[in-house]
NUFIKE-115658 format. One record per atom (N, C-alpha, C): residue in three letters; x, y, z. Coordinates in steps of 0.001 Angstrom, whole numbers, plus 500000, padded with zeros to 6 digits. Layout:
// NUFIKE-115658
ALAXYZ;...
END
This chain:
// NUFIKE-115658
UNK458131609997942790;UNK459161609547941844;UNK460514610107942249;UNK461576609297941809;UNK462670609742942562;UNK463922608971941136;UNK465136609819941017;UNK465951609364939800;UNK467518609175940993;UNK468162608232940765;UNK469408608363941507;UNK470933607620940177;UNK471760607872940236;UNK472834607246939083;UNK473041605556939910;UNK473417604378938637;UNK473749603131939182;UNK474855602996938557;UNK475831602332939253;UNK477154601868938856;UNK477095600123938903;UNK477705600278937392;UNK477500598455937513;UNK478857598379936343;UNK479470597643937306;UNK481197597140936598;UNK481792595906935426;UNK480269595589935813;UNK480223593825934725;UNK478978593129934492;UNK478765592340933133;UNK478150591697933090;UNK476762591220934068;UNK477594590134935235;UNK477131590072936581;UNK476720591128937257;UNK477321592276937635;UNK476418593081938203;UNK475401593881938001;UNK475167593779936450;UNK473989594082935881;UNK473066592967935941;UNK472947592311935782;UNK471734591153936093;UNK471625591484937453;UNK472257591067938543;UNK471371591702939790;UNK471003593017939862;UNK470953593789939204;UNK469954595394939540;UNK469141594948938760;UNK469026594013937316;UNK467653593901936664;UNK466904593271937263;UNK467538591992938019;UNK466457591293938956;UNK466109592046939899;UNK466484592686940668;UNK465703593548941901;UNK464881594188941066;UNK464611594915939900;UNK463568595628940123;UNK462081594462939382;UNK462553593164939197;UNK461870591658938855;UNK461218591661937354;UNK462540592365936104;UNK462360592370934899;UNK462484590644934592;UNK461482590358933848;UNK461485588944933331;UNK463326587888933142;UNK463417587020933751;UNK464568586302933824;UNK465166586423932088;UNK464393586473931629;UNK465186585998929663;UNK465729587228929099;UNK464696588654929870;UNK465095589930929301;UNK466375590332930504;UNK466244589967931728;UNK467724590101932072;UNK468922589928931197;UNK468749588482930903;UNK469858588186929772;UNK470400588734928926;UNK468785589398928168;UNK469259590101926961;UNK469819591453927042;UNK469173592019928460;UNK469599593540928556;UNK471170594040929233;UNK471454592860930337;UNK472698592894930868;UNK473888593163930487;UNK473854592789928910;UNK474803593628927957;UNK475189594470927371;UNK473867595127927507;UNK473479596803927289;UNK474049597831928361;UNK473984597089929388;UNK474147598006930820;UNK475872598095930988;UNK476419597446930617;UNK478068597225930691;UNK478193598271929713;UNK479111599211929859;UNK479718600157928810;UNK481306600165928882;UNK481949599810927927;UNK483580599684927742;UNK484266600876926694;UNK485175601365927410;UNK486318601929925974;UNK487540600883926017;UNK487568601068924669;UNK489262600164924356;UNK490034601174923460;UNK490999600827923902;UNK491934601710922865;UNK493101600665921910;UNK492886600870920676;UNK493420599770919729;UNK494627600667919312;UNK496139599915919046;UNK497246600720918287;UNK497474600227916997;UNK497572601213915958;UNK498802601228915160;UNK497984600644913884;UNK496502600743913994;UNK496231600520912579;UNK496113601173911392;UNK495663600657910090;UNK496227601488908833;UNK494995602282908478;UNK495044603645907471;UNK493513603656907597;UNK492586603018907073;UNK492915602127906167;UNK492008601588906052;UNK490895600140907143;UNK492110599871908139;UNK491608599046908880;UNK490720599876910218;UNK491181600917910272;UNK490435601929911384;UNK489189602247910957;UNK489248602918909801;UNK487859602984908530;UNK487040601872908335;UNK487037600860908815;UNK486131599840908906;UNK485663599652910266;UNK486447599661910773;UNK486273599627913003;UNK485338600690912519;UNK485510601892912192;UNK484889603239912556;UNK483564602543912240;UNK483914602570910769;UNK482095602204910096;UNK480924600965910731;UNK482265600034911193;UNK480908599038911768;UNK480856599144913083;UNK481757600042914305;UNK481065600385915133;UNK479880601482915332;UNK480065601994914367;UNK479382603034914220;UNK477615602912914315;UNK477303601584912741;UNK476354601051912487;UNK475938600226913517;UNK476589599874914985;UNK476252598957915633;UNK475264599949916824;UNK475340601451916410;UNK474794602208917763;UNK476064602315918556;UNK477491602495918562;UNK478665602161919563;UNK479175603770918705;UNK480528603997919356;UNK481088605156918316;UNK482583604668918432;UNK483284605455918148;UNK484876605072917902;UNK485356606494917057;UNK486524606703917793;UNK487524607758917318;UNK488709607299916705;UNK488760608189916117;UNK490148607744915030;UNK490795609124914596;UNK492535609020913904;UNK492996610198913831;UNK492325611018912527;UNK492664612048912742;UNK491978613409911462;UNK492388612596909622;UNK493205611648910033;UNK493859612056908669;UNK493051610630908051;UNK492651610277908901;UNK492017608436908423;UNK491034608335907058;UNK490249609592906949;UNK489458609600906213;UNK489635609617904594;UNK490985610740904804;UNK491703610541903088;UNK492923610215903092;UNK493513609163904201;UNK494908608466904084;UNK495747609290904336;UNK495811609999904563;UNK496758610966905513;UNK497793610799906311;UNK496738610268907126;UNK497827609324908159;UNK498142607750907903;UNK499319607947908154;UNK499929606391907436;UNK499854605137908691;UNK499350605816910073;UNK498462604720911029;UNK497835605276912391;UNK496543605037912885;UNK495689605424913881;UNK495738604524914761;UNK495488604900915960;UNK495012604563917129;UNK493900604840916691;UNK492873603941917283;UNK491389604109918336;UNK490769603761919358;UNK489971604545919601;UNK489289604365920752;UNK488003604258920657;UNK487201603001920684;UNK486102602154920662;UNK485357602743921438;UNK484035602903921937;UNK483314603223923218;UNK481703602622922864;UNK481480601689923832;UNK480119600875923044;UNK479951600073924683;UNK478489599003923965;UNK478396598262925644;UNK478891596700924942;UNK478759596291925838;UNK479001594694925719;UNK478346593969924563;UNK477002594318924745;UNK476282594063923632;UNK476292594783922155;UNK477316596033921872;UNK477510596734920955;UNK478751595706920651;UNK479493595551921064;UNK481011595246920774;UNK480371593211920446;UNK479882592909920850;UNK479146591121920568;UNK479308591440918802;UNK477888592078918827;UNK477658592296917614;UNK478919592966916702;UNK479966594183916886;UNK480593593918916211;UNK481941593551915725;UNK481888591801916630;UNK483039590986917096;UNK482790590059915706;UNK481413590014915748;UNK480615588826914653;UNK481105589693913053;UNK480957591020913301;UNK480976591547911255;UNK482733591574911408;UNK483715591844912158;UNK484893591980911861;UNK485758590738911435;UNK484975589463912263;UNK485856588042911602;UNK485228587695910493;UNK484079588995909413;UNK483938588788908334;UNK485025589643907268;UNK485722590208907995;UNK486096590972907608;UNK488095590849906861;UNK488273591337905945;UNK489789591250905213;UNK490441592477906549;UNK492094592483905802;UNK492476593164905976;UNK493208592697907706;UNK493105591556908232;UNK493372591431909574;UNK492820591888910497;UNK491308591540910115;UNK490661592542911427;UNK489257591306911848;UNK489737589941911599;UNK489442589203912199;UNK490725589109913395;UNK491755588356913257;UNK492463588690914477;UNK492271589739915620;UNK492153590876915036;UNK491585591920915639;UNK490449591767916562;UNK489665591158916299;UNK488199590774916583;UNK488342589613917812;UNK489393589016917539;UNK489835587753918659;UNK490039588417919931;UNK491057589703919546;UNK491981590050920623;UNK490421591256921156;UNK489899591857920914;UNK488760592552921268;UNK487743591471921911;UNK487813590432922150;UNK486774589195922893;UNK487809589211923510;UNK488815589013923692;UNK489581588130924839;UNK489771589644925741;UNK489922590604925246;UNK490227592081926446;UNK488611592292927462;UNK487752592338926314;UNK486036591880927289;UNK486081591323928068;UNK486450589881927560;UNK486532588532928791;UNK487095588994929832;UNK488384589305929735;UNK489387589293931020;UNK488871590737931554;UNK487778591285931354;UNK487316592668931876;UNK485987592217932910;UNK485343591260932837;UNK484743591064933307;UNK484554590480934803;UNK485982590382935248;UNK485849590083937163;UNK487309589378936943;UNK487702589240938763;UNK488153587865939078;UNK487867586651939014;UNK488706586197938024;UNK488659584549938135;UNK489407584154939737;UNK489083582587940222;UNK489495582076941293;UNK490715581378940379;UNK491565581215941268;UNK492667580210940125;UNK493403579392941383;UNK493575578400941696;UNK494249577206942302;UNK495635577118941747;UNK496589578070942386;UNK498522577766941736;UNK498586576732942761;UNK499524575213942293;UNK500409574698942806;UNK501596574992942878;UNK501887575298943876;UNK503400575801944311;UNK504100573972944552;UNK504352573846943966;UNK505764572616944468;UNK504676571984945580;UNK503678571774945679;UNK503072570928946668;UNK502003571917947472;UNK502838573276948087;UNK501933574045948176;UNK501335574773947850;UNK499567575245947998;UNK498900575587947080;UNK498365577088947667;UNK498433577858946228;UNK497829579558946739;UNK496300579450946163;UNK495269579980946528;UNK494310580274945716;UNK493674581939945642;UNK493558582274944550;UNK493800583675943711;UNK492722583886943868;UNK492056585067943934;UNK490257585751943421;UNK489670585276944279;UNK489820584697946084;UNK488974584483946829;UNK488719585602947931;UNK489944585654948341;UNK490297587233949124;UNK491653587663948733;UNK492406588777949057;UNK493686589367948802;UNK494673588811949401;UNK495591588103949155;UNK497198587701949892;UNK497674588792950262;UNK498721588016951092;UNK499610588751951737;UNK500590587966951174;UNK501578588939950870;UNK503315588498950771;UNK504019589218951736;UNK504508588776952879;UNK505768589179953376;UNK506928589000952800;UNK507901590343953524;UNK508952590510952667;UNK509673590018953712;UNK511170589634953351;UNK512107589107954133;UNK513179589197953459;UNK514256590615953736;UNK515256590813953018;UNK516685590593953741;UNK517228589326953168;UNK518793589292954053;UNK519823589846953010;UNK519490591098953086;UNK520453592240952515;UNK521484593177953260;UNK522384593643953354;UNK523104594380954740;UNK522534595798954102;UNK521674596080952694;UNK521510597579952336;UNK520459597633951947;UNK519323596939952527;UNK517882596933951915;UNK517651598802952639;UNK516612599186951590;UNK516077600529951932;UNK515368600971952954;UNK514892599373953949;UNK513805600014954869;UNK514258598826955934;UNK515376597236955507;UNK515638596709957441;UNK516196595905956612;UNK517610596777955604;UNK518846596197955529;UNK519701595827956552;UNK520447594497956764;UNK520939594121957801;UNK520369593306959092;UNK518888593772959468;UNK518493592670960254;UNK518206592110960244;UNK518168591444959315;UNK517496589769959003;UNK518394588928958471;UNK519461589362958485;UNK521295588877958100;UNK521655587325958655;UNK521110587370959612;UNK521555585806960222;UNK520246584754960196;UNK520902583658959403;UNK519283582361958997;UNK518778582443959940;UNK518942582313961703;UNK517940582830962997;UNK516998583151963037;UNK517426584595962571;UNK516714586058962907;UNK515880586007961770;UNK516349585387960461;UNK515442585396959401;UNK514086584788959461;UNK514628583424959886;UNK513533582442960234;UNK512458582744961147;UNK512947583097962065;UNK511992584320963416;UNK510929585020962592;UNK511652585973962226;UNK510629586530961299;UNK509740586292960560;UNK510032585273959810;UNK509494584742958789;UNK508124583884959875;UNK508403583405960321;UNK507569582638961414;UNK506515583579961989;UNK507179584466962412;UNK506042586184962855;UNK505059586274962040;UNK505903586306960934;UNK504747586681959528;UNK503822585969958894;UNK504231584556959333;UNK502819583983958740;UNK502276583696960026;UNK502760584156961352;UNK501639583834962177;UNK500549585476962441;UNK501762586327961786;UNK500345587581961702;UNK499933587671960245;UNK499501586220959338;UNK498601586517958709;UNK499179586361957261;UNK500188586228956748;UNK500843586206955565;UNK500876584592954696;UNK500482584536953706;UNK500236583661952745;UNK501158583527952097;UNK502513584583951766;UNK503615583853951297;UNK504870584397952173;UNK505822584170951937;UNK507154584874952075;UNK507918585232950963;UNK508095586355950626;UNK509144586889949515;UNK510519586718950270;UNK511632586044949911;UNK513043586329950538;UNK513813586739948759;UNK514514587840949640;UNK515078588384948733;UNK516614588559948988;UNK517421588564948194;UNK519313588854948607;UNK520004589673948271;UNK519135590406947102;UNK520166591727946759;UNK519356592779947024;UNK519537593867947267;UNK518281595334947514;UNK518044595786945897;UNK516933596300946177;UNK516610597100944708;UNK516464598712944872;UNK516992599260945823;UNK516739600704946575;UNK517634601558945085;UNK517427602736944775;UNK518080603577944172;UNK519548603434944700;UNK520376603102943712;UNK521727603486944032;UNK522321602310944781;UNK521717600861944882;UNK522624599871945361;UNK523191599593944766;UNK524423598705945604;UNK525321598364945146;UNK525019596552944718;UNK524696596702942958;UNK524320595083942118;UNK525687594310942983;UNK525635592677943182;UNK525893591737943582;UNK525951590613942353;UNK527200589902942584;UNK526944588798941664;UNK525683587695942159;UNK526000586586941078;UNK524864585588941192;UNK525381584391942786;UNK526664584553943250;UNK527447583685943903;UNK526783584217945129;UNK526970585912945264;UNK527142586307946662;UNK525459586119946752;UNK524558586535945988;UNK523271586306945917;UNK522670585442946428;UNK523198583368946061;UNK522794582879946675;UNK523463582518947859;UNK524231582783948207;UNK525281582803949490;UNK524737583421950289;UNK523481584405950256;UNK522817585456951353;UNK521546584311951512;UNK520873583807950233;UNK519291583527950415;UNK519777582034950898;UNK520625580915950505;UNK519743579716950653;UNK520388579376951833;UNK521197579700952781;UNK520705579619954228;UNK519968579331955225;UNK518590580430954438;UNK517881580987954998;UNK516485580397954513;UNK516825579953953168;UNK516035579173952686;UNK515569577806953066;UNK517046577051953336;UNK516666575738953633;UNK515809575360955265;UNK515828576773955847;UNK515243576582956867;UNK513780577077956681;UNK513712578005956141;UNK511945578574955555;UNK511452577405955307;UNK512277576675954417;UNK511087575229953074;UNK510526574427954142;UNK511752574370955322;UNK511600572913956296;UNK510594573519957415;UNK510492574733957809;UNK509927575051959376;UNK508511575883958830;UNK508543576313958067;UNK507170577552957387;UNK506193576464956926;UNK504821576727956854;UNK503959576021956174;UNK503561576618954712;UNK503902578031954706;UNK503410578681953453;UNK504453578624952681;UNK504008578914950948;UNK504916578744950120;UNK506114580029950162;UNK507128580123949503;UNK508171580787949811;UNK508911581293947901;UNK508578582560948443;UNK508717583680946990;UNK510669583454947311;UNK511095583439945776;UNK512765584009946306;UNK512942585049944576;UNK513005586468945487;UNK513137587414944540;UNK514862587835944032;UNK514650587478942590;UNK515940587587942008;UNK515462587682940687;UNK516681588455940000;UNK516411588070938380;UNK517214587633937377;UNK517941586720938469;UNK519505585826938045;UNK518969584393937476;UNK519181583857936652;UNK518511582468936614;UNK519289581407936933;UNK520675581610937424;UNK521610580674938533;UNK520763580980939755;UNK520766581808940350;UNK520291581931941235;UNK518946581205941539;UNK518226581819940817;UNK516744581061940999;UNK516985579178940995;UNK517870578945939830;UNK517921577532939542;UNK518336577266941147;UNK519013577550941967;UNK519535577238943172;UNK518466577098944226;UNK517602578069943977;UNK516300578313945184;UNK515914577200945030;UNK515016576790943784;UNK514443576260943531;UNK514816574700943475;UNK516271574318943386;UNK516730572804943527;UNK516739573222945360;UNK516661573477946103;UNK516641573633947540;UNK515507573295948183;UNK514145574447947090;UNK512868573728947839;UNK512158574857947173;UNK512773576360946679;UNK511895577384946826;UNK510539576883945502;UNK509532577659945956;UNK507664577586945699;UNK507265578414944668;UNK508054579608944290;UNK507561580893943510;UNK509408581646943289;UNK509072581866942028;UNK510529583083941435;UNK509326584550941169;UNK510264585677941891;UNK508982586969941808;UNK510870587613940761;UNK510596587802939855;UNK511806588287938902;UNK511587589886938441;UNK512237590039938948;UNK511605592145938770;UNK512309592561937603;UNK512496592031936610;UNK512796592122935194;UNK512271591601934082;UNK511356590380934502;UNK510137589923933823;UNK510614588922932688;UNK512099588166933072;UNK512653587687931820;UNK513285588271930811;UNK513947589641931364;UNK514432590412930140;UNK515713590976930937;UNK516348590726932121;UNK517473590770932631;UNK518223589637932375;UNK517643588309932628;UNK518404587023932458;UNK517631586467930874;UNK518187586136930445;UNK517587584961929024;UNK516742584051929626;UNK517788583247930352;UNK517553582146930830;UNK516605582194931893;UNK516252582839932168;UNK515402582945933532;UNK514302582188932425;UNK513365582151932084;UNK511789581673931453;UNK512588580273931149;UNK513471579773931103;UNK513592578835930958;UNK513610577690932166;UNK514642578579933090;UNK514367577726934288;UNK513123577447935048;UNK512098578858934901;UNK510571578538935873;UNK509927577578934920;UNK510186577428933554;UNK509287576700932796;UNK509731575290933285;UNK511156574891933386;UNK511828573733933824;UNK511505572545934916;UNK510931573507936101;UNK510759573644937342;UNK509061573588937329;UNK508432574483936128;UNK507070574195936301;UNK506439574995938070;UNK506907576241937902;UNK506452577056939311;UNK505905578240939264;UNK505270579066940076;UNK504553580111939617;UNK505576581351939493;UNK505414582426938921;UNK506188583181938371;UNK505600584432938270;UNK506452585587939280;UNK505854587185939299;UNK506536588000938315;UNK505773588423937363;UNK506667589590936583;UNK506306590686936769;UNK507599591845936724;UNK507616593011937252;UNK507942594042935938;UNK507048594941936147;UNK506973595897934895;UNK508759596796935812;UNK509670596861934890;UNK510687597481935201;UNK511512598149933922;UNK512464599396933767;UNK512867599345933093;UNK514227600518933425;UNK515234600950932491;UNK516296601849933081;UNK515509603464932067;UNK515496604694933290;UNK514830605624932540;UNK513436605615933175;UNK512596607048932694;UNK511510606806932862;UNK510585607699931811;UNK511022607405930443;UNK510833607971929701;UNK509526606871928702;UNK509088607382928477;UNK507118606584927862;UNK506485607391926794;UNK506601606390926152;UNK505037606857924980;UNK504085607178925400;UNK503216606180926136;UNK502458606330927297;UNK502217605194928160;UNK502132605685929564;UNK502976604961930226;UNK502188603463930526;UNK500684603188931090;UNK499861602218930714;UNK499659601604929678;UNK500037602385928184;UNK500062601358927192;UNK501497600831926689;UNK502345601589927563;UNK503848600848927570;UNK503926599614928125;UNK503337599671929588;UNK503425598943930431;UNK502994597762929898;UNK501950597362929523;UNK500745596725928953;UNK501660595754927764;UNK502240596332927124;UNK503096596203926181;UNK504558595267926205;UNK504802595683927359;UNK506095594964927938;UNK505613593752928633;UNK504674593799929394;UNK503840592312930044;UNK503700591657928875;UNK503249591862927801;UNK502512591040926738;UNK504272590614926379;UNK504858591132925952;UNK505727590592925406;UNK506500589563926427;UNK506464590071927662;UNK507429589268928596;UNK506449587601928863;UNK504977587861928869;UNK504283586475928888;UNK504452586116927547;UNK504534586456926524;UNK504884585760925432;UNK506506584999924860;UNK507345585393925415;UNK508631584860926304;UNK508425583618927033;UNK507665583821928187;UNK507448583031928701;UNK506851581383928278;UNK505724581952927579;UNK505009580823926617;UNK505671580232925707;UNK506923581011925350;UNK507595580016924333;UNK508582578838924716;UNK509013579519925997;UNK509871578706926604;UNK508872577179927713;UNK507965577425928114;UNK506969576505928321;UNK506212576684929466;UNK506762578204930003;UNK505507578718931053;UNK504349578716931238;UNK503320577946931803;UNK502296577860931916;UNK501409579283932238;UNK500721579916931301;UNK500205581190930826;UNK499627581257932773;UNK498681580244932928;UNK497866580072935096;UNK498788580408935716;UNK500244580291935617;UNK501460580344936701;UNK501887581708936694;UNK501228582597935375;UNK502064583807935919;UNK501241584993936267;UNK501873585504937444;UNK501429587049937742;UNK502179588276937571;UNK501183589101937163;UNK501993591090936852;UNK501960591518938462;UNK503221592588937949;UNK503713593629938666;UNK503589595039938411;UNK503257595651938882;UNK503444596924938027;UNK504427597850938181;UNK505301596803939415;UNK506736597546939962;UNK506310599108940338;UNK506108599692940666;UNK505858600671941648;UNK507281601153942096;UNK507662602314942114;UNK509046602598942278;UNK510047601932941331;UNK509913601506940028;UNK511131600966939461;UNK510724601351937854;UNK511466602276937589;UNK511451602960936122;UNK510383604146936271;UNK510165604783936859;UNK509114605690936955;UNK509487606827938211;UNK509152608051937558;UNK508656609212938759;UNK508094608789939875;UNK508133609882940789;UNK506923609850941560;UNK505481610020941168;UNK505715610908939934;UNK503971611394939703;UNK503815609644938925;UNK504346608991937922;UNK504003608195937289;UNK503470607240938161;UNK504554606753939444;UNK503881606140940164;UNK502316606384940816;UNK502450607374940910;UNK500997607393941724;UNK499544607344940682;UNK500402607770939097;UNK499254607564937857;UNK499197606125937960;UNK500029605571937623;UNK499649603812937926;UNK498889603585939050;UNK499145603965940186;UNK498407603625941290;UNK496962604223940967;UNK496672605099940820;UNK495060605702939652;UNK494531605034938695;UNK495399603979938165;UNK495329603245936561;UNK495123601812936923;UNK495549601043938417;UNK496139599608938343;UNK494347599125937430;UNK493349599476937452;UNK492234598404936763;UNK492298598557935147;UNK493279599299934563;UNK493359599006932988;UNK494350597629932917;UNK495499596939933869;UNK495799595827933821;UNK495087594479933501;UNK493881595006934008;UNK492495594006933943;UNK492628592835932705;UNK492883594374931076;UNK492956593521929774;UNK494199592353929558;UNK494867591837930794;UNK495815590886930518;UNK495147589605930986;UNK494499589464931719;UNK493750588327932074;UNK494492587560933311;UNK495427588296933778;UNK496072587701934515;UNK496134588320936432;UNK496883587441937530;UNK496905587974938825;UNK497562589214938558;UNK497227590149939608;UNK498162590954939432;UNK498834591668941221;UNK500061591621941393;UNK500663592345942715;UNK500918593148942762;UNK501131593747944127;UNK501770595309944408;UNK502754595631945303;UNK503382596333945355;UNK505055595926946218;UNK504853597622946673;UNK503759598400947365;UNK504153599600947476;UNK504780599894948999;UNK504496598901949456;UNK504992599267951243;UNK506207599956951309;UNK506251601180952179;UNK506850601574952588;UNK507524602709951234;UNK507615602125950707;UNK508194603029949344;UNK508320604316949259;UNK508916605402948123;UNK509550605920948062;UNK508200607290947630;UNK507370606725947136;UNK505977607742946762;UNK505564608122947612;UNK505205606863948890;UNK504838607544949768;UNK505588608685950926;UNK506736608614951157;UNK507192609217951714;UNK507475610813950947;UNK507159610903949800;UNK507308612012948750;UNK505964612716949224;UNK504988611702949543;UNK503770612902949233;UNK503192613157951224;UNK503589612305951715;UNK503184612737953162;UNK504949613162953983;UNK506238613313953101;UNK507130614226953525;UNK507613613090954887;UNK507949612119954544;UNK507739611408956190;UNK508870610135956080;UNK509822609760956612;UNK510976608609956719;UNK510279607471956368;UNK511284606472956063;UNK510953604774955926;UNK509688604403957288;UNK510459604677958578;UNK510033604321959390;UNK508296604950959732;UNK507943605617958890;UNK506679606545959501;UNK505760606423958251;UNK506098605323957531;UNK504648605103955968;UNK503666604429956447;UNK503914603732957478;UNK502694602823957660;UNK500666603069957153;UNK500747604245957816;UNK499153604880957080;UNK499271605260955458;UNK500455605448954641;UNK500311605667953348;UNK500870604339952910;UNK500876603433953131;UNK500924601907953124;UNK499544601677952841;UNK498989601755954152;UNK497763601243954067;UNK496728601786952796;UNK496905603260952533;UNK496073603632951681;UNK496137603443950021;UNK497529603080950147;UNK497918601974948853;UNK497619600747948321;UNK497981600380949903;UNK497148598934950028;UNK495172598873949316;UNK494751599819950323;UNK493254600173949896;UNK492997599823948358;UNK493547600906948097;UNK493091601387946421;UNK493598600352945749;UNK494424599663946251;UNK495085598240945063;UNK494259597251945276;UNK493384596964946117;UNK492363595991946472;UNK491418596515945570;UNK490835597851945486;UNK489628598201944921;UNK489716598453943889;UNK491124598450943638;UNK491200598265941887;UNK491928596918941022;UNK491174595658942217;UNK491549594974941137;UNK492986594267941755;UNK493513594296942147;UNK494933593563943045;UNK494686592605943835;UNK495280591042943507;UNK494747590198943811;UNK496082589657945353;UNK497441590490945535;UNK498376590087946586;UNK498971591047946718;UNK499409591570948156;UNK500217592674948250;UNK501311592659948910;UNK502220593025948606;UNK504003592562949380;UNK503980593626950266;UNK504053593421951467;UNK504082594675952298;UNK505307594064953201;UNK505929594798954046;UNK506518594603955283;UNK505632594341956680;UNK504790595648956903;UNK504211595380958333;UNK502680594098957936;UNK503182592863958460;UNK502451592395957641;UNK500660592255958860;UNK501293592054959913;UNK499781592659961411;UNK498993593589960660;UNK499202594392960770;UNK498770595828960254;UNK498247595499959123;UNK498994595049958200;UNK497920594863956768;UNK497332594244956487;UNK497625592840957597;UNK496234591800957568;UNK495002592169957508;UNK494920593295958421;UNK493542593986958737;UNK493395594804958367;UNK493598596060957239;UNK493949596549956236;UNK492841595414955519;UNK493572594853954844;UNK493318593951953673;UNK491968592990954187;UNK491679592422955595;UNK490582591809955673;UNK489171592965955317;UNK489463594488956009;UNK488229595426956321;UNK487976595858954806;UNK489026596067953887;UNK488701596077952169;UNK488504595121951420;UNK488373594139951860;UNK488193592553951107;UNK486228592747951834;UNK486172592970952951;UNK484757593016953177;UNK484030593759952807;UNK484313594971951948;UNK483882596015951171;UNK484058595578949508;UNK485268595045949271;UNK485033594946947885;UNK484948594030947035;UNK485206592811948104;UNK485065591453947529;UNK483476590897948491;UNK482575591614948442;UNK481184591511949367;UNK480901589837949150;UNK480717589261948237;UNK479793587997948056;UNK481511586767948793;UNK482390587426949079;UNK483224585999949447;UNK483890586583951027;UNK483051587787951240;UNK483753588362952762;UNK483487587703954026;UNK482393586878953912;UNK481665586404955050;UNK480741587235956024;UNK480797588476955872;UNK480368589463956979;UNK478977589615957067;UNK478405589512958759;UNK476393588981958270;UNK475843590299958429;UNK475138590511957051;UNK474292592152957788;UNK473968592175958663;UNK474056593751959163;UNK473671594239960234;UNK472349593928960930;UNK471357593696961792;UNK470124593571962477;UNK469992594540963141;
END
């Protein structure tokens, strides 16, 4: 006899360990929900609505924490934190939409955080004709900055030429989109109007749309600007303000009907806490979006990495990217080259490449469905050797003999 620990992340991967050891097909079913174990953490309810979570998770075999004061009203509102399996939280999804007090709603939004916990979906974006597909293996975004002050190859990509060159490099070593970008986002640049903005990108653009086969990111968070890309030819707006720099920005991608990156950003780096901030600001910025007529499939998170945050915060996010999971949505990573890494291996722009990569890593294995890098050779293969480790059933790779 022999005891060893099993790790199983979902639903699905509990049914295959029940079938290997060839428990009856019907009791798979039933047990697979047992084997999934989740915490959620709920904000800001009253006590009396926590005092019911408590009591009927409780009765379900699940547990749940709540603050000291919940019990004799004390506290005038709790957080909790749920902890149960799949099959604890089923059952008490069913007694809460019996329930007063708004804790059927409650009960909605606790199914839909499950759902979107349970894997990658595949998703088919139409870009303007060309098409990305999400949850099969990891993208690549190359970057392409015709900036004269970008932080890591401000200035050489200045002339539509040299841009285009590049750009051409990059999807022939392997890149699925192109990000072109016109203003830098480095600490301490110098902001640009919306004129000189597109006066740098669509140049450079009208030659990407016509000579590139892949679709073409144009990062800004001007919504003149974008409106300009996009009457030109551009495929994707990646907006590192998420609709909360421009008004108008959610209006124009909704207009246009194109896919759309939002970037957790903010001035400061000051947090309640910082994953359920984050979390917080996405929800609101896709709900922006939805009003104006963004198609909920078209958009992907950021978690901006270097923008409103420490170094330590950054690298807690980089520890955290699989609590994003509860949005249901793609999610990217922009860490190349960046400013963390050179903090923790002490080392220039020019010398991140291996703390690139190990960014790269961990954003694949937690859940990161595209990664904006610069060296884009290098991270092709990067990203193919962790896609064959963590995306196993779509890697192609034939066991060993």
């Amino acid at each position: 006899m022999k005891v060893r620990n099993l790790v199983v992340l979902n639903k699905e991967e509990a049914l295959v360990e029940l079938s290997r050891i060839g428990a009856d097909r019907a009791g798979c079913r039933l047990m697979a929900p047992k084997a999934v174990h989740r915490l959620l953490k709920i904000y800001g309810l009253s006590p009396k609505q926590a005092s019911i979570l408590k009591q009927e998770m409780l009765s379900k075999g699940g547990e749940a924490a709540v603050a000291r004061g919940v019990l004799d009203a004390s506290a005038p509102v709790s957080d909790v934190i749920l902890m149960g399996t799949l099959r604890q939280y089923d059952e008490l999804i069913i007694k809460l939409k019996m329930q007063p007090f708004g804790l059927p709603s409650l009960a909605e939004q606790i199914k839909t955080v499950l759902a979107n916990s349970e894997g990658r979906l595949v998703i088919h974006m139409n870009c303007r004709g060309r098409s990305i597909t999400i949850g099969r293996r990891t993208l690549i975004m190359g970057i392409l900055n015709v900036t004269p002050d970008s932080f890591s190859d401000g200035g050489r990509f200045y002339d539509p030429g040299l841009a285009l060159e590049h750009a051409l490099r990059m999807v022939e070593d392997g890149a699925d989109i192109i990000d072109l970008g016109g203003e830098s986002t480095r600490p301490g640049h110098a902001p640009v109007g919306p004129e000189e903005e597109a006066k740098r990108i669509l140049p450079v653009l009208k030659r990407l749309v016509r000579d590139i086969k892949v679709p073409v990111s144009v990062d800004t968070s001007k919504a003149a600007v974008a409106e300009a890309a996009l009457e030109e030819g551009a495929h994707i707006i990646n907006d590192q303000w998420a609709f909360r720099y421009d008004e108008d920005m959610a209006g124009v991608v909704a207009r246009f009907q194109v896919p759309v990156i939002l970037m957790h950003n903010q001035k400061g780096t000051n947090y309640r806490e910082l994953m359920g901030d984050m979390i917080e600001y996405f929800a609101v910025s896709i709900a922006r979006g939805l009003e104006a007529g963004v198609k909920r499939e078209y958009m992907i998170i950021d978690p901006g990495i270097g923008f409103g945050k420490t170094p330590e915060q950054n690298i807690e996010v980089m520890g955290r990217l699989g609590e994003l999971e509860c949005l249901g949505l793609p999610v990217l990573i922009g860490t190349s080259r960046k400013s963390l890494i050179g903090k923790v291996l002490d080392l220039p722009v020019d010398q991140r490449l291996e703390g690139t990569a190990a960014t790269v890593t961990l954003g694949i294995a937690s859940g990161v469905d595209i990664v904006r890098v610069h060296d884009v050779r290098e991270m092709a293969r990067v990203v193919t050797m962790t896609d064959a480790m963590v995306r196993r059933k779509n890697s192609g790779v034939p066991a060993d003999g």
